[in-house]
PDB file with one MODEL, atoms N, CA, C and O in Angstrom:
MODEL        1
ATOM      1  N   UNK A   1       0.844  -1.181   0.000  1.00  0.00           N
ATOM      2  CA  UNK A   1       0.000   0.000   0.000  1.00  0.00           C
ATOM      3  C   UNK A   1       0.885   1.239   0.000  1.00  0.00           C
ATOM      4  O   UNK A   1       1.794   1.265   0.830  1.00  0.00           O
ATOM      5  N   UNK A   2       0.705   2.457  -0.978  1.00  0.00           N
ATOM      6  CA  UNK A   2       1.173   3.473  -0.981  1.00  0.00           C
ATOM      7  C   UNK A   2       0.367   4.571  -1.245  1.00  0.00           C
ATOM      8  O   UNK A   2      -0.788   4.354  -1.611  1.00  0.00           O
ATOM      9  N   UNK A   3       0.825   5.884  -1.108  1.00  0.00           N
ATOM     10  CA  UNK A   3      -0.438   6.788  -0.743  1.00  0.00           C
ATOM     11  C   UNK A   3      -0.323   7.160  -2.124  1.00  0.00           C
ATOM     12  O   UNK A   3       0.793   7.004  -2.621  1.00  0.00           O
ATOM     13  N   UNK A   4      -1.335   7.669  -2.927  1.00  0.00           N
ATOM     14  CA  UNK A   4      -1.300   8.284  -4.147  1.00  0.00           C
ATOM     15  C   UNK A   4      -2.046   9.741  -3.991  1.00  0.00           C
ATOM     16  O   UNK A   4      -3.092   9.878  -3.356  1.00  0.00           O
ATOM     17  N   UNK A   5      -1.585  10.458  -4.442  1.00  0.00           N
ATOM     18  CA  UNK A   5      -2.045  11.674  -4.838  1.00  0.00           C
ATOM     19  C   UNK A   5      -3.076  12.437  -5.533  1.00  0.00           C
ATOM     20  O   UNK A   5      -2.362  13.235  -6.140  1.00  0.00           O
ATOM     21  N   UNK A   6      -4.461  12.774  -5.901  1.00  0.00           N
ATOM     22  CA  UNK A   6      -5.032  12.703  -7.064  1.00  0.00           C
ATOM     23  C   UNK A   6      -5.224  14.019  -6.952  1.00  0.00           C
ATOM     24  O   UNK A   6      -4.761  14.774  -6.098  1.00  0.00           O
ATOM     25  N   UNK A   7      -6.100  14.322  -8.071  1.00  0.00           N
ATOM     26  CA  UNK A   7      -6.612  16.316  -8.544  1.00  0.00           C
ATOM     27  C   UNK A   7      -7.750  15.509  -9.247  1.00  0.00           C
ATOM     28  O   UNK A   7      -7.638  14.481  -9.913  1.00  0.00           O
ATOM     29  N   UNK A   8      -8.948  16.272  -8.916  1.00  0.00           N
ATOM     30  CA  UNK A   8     -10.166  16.233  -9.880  1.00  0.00           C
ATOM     31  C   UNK A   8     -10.644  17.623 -10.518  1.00  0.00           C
ATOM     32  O   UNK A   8     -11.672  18.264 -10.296  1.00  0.00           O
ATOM     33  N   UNK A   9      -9.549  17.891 -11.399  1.00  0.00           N
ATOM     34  CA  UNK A   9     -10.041  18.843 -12.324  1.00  0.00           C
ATOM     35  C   UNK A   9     -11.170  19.142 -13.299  1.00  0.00           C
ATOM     36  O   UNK A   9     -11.829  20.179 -13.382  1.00  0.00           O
ATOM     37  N   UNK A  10     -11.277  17.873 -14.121  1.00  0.00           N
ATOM     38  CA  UNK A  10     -12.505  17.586 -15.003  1.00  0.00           C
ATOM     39  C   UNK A  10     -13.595  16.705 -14.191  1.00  0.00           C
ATOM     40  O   UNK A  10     -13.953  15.535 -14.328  1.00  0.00           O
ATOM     41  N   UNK A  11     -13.889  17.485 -13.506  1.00  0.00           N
ATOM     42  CA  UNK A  11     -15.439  16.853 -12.807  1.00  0.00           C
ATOM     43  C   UNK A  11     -16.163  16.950 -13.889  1.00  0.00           C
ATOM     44  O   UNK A  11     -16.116  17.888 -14.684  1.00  0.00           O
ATOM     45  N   UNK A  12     -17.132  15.610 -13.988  1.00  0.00           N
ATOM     46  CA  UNK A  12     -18.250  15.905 -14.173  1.00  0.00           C
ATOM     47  C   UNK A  12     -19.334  16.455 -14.355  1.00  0.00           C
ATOM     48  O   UNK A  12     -19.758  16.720 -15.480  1.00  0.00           O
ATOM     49  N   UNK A  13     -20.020  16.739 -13.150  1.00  0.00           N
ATOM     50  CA  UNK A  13     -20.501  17.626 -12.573  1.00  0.00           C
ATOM     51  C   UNK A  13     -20.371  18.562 -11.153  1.00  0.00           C
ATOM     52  O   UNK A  13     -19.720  18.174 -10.183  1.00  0.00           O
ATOM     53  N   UNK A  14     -21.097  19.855 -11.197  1.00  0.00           N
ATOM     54  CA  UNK A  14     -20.880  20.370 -10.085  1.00  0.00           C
ATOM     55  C   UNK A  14     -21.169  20.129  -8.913  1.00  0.00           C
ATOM     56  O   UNK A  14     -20.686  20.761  -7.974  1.00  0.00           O
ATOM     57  N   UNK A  15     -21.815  19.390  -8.816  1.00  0.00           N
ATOM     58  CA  UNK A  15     -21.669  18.765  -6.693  1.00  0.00           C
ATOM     59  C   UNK A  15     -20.475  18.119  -6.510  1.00  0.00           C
ATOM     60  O   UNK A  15     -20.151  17.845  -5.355  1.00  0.00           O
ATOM     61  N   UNK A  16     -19.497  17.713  -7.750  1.00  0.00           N
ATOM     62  CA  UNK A  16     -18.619  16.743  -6.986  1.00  0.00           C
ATOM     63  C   UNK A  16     -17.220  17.926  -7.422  1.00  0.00           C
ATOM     64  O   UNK A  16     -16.174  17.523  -7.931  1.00  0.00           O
ATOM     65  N   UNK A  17     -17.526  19.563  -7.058  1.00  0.00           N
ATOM     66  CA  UNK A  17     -16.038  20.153  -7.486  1.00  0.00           C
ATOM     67  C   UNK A  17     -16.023  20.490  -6.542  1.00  0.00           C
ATOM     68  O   UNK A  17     -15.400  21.552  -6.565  1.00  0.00           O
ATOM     69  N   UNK A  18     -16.492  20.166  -5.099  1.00  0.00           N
ATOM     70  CA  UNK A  18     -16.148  20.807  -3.718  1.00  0.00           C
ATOM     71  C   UNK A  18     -14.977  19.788  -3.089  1.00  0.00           C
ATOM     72  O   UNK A  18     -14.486  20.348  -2.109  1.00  0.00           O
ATOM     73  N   UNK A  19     -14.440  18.640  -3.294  1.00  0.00           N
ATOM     74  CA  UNK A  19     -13.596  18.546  -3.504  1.00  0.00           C
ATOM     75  C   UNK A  19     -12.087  17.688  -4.767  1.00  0.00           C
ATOM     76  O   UNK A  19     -12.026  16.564  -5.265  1.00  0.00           O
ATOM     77  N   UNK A  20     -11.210  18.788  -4.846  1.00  0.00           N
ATOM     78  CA  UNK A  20     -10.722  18.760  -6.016  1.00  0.00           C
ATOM     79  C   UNK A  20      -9.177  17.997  -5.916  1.00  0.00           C
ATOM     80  O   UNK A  20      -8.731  17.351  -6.864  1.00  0.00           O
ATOM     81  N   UNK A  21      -8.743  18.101  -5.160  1.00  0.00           N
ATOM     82  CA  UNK A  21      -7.678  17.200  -4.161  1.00  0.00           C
ATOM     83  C   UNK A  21      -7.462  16.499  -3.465  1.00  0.00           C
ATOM     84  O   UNK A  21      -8.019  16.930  -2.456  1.00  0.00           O
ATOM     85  N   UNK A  22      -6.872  15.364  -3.155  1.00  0.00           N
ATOM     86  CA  UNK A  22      -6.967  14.388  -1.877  1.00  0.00           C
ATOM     87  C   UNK A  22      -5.541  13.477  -2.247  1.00  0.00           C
ATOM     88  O   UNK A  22      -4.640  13.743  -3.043  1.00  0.00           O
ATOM     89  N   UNK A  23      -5.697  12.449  -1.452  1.00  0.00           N
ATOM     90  CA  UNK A  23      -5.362  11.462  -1.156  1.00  0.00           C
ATOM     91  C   UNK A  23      -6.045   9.796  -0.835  1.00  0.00           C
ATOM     92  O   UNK A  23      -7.135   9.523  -0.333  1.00  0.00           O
ATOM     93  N   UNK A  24      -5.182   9.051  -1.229  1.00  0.00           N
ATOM     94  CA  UNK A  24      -6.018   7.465  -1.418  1.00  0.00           C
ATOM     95  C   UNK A  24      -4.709   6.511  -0.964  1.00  0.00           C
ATOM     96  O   UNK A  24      -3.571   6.854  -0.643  1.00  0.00           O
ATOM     97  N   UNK A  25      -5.174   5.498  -1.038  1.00  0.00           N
ATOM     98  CA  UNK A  25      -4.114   4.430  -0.289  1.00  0.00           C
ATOM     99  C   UNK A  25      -4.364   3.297  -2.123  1.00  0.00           C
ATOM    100  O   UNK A  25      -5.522   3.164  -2.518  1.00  0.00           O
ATOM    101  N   UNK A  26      -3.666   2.907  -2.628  1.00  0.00           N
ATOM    102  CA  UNK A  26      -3.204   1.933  -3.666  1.00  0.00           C
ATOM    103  C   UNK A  26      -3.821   0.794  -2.543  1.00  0.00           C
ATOM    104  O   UNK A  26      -3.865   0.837  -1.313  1.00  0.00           O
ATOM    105  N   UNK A  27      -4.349  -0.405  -3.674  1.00  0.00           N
ATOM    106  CA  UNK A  27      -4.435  -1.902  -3.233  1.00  0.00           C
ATOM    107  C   UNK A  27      -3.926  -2.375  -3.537  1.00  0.00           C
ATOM    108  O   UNK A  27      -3.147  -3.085  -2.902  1.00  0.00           O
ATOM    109  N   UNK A  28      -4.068  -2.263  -5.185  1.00  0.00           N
ATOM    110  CA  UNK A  28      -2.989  -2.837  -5.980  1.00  0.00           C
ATOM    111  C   UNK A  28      -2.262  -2.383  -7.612  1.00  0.00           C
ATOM    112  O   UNK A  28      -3.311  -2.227  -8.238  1.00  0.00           O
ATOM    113  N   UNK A  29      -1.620  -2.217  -8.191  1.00  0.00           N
ATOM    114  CA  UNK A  29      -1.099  -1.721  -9.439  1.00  0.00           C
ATOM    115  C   UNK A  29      -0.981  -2.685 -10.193  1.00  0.00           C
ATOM    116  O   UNK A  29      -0.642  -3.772  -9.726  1.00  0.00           O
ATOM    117  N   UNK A  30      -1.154  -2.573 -11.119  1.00  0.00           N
ATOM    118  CA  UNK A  30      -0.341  -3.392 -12.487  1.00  0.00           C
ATOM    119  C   UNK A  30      -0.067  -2.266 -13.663  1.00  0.00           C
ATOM    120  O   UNK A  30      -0.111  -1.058 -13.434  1.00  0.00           O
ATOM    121  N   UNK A  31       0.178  -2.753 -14.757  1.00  0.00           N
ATOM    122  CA  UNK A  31       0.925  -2.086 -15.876  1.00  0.00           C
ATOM    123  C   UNK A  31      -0.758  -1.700 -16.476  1.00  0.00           C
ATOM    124  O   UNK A  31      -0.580  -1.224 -17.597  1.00  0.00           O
ATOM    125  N   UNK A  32      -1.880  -1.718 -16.249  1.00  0.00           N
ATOM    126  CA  UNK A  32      -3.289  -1.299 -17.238  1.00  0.00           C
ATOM    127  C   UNK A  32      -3.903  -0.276 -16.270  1.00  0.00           C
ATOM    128  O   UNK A  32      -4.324   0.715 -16.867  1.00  0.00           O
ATOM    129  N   UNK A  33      -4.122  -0.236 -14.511  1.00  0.00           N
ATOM    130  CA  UNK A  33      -4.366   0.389 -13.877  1.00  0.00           C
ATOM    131  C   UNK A  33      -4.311   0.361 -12.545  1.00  0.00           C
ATOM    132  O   UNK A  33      -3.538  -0.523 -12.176  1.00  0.00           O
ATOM    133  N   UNK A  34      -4.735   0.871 -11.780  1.00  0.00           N
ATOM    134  CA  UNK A  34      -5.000   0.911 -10.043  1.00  0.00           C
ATOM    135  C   UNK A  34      -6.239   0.122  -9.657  1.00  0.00           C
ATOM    136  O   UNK A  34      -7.116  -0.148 -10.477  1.00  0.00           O
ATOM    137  N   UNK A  35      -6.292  -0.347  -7.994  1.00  0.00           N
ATOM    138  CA  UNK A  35      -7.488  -0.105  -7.056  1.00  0.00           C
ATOM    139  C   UNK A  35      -7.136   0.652  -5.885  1.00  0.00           C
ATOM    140  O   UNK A  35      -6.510   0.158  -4.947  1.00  0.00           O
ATOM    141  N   UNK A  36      -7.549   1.906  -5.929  1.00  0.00           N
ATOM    142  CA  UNK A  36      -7.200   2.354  -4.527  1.00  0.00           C
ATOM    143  C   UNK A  36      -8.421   2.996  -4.121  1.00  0.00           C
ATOM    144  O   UNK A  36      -9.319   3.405  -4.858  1.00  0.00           O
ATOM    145  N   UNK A  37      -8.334   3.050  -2.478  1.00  0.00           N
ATOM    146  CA  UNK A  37      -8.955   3.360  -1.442  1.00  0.00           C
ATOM    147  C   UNK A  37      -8.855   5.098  -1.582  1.00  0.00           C
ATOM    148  O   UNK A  37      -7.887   5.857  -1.559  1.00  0.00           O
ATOM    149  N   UNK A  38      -9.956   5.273  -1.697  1.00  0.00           N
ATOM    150  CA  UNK A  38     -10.510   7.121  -1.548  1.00  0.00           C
ATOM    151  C   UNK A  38     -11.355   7.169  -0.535  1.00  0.00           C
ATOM    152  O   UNK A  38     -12.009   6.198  -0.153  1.00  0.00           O
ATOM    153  N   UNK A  39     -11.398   8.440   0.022  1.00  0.00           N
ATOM    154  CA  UNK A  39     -12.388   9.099   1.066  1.00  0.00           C
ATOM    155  C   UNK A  39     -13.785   9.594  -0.070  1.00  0.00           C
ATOM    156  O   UNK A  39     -14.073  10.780   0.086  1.00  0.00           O
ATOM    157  N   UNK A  40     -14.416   9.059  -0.856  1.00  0.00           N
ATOM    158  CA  UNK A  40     -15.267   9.516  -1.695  1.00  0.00           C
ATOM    159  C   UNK A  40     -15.409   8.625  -3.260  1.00  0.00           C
ATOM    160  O   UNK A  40     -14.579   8.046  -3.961  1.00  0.00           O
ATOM    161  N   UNK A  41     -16.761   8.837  -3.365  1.00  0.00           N
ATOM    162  CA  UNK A  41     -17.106   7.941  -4.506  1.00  0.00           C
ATOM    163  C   UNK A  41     -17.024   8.786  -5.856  1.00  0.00           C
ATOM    164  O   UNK A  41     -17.842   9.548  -6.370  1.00  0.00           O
ATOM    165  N   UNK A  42     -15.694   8.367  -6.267  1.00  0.00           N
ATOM    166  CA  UNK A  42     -16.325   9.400  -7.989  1.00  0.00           C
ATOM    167  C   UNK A  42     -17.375   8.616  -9.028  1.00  0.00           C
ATOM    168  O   UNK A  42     -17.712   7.440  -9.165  1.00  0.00           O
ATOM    169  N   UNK A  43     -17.684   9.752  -9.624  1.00  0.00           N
ATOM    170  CA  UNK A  43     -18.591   8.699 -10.574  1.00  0.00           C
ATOM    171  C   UNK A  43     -17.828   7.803 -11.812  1.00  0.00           C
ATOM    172  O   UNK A  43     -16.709   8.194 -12.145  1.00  0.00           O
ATOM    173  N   UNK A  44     -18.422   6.576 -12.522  1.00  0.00           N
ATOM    174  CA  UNK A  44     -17.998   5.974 -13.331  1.00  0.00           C
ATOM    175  C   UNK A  44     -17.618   6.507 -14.511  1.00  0.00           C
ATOM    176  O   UNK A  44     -18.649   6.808 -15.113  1.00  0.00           O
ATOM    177  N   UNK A  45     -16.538   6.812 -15.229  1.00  0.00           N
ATOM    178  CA  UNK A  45     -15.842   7.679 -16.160  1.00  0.00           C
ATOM    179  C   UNK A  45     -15.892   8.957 -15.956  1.00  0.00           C
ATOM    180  O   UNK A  45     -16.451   9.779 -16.682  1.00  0.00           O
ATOM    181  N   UNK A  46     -15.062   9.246 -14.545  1.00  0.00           N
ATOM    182  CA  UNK A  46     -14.661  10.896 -14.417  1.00  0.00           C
ATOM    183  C   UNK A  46     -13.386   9.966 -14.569  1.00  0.00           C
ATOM    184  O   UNK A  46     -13.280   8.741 -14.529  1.00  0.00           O
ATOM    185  N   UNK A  47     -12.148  11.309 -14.818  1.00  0.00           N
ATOM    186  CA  UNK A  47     -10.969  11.227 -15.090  1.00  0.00           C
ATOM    187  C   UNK A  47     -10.020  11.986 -14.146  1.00  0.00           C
ATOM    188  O   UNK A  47      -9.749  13.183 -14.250  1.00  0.00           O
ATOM    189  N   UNK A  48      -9.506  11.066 -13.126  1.00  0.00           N
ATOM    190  CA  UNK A  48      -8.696  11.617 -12.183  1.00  0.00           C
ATOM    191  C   UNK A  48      -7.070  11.725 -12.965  1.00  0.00           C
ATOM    192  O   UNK A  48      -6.508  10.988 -13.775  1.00  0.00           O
ATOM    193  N   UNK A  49      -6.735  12.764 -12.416  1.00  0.00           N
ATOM    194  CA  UNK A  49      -4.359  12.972 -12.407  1.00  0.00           C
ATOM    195  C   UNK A  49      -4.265  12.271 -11.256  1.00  0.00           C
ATOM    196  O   UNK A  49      -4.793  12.600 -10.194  1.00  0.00           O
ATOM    197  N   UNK A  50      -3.689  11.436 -11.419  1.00  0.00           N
ATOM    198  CA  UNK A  50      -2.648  10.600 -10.470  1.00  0.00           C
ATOM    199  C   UNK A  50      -1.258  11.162 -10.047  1.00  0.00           C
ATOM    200  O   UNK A  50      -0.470  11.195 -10.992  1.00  0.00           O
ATOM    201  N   UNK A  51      -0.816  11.561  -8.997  1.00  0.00           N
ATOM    202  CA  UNK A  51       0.464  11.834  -8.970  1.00  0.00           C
ATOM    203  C   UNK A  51       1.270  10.078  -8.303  1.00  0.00           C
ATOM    204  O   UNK A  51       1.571   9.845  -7.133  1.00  0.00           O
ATOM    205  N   UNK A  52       1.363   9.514  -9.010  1.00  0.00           N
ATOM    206  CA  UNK A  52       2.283   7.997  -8.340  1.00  0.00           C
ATOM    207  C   UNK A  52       3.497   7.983  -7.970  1.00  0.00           C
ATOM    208  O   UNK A  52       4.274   8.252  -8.886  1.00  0.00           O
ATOM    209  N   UNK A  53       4.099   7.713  -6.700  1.00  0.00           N
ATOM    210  CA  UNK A  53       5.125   7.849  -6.258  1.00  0.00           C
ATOM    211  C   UNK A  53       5.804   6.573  -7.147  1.00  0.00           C
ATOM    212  O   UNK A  53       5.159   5.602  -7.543  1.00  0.00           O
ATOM    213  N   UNK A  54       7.445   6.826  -7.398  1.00  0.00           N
ATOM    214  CA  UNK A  54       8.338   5.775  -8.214  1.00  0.00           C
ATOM    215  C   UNK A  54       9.032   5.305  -6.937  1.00  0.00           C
ATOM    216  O   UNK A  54       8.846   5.665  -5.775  1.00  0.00           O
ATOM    217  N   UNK A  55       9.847   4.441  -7.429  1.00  0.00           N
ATOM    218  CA  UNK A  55      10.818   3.787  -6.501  1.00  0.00           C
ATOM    219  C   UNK A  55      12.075   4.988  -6.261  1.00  0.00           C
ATOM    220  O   UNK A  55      12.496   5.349  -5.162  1.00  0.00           O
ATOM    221  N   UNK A  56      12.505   5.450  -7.514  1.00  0.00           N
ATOM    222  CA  UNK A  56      13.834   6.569  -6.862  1.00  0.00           C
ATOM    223  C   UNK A  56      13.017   7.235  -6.484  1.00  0.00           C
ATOM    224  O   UNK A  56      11.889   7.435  -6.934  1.00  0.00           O
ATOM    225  N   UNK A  57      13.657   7.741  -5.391  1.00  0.00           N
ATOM    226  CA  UNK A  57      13.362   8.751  -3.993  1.00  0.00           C
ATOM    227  C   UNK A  57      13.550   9.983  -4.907  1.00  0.00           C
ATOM    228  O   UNK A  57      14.288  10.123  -5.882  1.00  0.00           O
ATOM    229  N   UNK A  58      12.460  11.054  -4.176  1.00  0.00           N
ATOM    230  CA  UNK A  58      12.034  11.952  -4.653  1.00  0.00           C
ATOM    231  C   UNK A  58      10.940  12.130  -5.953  1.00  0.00           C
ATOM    232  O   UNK A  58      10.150  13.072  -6.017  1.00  0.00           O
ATOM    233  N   UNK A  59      11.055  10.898  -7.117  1.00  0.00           N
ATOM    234  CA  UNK A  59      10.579  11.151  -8.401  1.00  0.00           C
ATOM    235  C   UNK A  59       8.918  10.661  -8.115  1.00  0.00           C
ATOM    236  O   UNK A  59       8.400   9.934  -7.267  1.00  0.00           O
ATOM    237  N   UNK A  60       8.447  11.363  -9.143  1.00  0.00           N
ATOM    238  CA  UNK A  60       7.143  11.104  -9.267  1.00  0.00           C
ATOM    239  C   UNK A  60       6.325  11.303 -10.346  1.00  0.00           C
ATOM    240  O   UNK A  60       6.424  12.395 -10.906  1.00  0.00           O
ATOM    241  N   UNK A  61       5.470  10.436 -10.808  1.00  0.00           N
ATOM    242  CA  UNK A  61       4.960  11.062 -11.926  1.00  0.00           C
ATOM    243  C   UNK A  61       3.550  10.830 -12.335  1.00  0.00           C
ATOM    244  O   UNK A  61       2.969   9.745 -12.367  1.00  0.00           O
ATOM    245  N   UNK A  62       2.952  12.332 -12.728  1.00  0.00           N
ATOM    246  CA  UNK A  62       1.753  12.121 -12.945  1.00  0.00           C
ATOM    247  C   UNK A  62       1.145  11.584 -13.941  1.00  0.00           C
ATOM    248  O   UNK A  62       1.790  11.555 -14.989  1.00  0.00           O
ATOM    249  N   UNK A  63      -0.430  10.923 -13.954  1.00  0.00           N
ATOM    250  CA  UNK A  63      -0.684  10.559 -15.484  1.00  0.00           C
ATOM    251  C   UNK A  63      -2.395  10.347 -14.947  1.00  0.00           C
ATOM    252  O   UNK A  63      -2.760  10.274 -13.774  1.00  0.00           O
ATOM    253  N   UNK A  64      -3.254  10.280 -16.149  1.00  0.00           N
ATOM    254  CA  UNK A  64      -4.288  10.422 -15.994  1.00  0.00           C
ATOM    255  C   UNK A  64      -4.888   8.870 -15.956  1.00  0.00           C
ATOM    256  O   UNK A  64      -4.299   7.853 -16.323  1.00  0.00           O
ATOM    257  N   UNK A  65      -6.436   9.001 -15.320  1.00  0.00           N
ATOM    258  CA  UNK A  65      -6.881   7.231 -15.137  1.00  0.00           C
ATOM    259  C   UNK A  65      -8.462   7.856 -15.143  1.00  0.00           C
ATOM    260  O   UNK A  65      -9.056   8.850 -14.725  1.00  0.00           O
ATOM    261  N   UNK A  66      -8.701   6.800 -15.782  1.00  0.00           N
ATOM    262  CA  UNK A  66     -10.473   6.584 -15.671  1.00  0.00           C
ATOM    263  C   UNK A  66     -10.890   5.573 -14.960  1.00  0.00           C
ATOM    264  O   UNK A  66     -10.507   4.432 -15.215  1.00  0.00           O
ATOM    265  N   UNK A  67     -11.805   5.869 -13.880  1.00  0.00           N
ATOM    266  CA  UNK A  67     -13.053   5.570 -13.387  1.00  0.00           C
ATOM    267  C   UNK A  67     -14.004   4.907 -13.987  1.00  0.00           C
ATOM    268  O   UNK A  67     -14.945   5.378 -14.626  1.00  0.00           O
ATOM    269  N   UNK A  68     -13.531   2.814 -13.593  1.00  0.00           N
ATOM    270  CA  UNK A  68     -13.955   2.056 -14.437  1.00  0.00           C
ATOM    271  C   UNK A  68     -15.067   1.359 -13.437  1.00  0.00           C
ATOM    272  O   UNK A  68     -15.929   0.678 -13.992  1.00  0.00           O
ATOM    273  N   UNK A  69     -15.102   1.467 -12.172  1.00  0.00           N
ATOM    274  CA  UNK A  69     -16.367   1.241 -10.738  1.00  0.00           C
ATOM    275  C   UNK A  69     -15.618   1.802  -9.975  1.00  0.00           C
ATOM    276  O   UNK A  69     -14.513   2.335 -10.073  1.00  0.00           O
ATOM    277  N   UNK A  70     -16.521   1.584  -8.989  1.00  0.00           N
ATOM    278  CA  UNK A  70     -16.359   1.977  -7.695  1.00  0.00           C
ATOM    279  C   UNK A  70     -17.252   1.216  -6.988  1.00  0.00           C
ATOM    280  O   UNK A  70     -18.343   1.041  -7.532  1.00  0.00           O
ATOM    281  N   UNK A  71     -16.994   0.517  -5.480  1.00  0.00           N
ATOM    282  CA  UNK A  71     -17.444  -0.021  -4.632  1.00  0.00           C
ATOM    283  C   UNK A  71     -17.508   0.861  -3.299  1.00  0.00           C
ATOM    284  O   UNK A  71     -16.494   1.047  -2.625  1.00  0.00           O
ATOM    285  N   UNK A  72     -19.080   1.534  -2.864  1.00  0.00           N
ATOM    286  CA  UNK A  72     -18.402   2.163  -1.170  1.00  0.00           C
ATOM    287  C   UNK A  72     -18.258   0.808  -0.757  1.00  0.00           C
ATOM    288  O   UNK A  72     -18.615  -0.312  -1.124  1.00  0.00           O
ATOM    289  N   UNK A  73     -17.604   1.340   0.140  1.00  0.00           N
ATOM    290  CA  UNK A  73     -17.750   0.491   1.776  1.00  0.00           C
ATOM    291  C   UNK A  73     -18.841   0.521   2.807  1.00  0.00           C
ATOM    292  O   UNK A  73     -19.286   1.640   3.065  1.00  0.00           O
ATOM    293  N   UNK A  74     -19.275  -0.354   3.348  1.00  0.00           N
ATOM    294  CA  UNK A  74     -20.652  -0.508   3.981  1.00  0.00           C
ATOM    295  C   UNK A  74     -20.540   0.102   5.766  1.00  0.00           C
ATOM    296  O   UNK A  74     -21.335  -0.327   6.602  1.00  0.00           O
ATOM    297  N   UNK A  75     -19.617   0.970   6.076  1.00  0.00           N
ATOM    298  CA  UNK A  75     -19.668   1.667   6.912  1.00  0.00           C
ATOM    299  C   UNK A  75     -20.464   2.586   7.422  1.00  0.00           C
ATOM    300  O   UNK A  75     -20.712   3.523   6.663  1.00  0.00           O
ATOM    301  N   UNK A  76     -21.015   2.615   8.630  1.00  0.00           N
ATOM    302  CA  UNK A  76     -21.935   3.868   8.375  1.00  0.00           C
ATOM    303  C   UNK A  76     -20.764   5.648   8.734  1.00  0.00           C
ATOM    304  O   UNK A  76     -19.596   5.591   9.120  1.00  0.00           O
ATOM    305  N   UNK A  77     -21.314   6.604   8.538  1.00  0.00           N
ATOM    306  CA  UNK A  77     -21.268   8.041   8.310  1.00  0.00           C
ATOM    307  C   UNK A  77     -19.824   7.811   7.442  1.00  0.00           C
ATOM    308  O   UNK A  77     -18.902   7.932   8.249  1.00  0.00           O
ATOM    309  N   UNK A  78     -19.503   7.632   6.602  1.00  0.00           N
ATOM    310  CA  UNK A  78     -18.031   7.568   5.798  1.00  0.00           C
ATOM    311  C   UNK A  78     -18.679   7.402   4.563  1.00  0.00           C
ATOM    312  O   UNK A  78     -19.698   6.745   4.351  1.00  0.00           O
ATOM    313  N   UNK A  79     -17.820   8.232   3.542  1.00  0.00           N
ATOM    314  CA  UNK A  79     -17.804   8.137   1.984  1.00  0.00           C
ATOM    315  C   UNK A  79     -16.706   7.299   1.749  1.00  0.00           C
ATOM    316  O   UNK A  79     -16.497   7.470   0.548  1.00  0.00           O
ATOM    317  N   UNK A  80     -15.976   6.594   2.112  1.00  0.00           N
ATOM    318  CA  UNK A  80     -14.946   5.388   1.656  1.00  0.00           C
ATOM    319  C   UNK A  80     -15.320   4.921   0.666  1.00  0.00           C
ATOM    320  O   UNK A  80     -16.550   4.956   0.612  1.00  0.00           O
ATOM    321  N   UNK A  81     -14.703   4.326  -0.483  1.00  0.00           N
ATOM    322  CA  UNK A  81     -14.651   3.415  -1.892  1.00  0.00           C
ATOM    323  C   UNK A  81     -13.728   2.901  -1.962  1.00  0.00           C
ATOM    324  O   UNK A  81     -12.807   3.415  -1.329  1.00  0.00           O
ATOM    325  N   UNK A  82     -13.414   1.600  -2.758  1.00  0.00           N
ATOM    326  CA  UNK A  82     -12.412   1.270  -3.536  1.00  0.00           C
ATOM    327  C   UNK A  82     -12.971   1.575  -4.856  1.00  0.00           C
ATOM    328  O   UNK A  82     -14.181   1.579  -5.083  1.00  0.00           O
ATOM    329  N   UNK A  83     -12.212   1.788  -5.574  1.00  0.00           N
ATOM    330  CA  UNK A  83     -12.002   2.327  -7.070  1.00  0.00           C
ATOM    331  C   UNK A  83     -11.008   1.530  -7.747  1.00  0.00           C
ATOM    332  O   UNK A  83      -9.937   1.127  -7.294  1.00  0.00           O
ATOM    333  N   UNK A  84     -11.640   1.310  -9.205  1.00  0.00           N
ATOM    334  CA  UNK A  84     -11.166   0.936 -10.082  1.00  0.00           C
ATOM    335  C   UNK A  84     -10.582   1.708 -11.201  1.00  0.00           C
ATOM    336  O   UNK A  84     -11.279   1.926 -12.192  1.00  0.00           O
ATOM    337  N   UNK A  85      -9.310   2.159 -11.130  1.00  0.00           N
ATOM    338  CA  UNK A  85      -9.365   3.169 -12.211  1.00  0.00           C
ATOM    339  C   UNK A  85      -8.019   2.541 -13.563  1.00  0.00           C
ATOM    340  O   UNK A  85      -7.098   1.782 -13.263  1.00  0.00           O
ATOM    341  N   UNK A  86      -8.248   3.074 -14.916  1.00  0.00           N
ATOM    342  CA  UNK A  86      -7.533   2.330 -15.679  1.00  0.00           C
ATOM    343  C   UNK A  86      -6.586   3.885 -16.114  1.00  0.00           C
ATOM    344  O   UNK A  86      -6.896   4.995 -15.680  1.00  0.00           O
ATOM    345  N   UNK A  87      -5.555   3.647 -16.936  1.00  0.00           N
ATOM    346  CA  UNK A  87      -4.526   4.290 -16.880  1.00  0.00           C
ATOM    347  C   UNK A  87      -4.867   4.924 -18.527  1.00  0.00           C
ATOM    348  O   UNK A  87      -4.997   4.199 -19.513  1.00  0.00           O
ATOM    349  N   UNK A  88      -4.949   6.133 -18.531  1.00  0.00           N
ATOM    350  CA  UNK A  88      -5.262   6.670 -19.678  1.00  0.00           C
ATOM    351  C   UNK A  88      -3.497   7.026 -20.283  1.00  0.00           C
ATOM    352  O   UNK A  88      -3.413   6.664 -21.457  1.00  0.00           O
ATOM    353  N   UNK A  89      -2.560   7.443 -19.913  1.00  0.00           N
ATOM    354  CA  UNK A  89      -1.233   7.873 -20.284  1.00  0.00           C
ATOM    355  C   UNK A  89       0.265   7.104 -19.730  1.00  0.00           C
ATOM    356  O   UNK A  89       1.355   7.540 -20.099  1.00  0.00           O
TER     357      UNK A  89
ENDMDL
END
């Protein structure tokens, strides 16, 4: 698990531009896309920036992913999801 970075610039729509920044925890990676853990459900094909941390220290690099599901979590008062997102770049 590593923390990833995101920006939701191209919202959708406007109820979901109140927030535009965060943070998520990775489940898992491969070379096509992510599942990571967000505080919030985006909808199915919004397009998050990823900032992904690399292995050399310091580097990082951003790239864009689509919003292929999302699952909340059955918690009560929490917006938690895992997300499925695929790697557009």
């Amino acid at each position: 698990m590593r923390v990833v970075r995101y920006e939701r610039r191209a919202s959708p729509s406007p109820e979901t531009m109140d927030q535009q920044e965060g943070i998520g925890l990775t489940v898992n990676v491969s070379s096509g896309g992510l599942c990571v853990l967000l505080e919030f459900a985006p909808e199915v094909g919004e397009i998050l920036r990823l900032h992904m941390p690399m292995p050399v220290t310091e580097a990082h690099t951003p790239t864009l992913a689509d919003v292929r599901w999302v699952q909340r979590l059955p918690f009560d008062g929490n917006q938690l999801a895992v997300v499925g997102l695929k790697f557009l770049l």
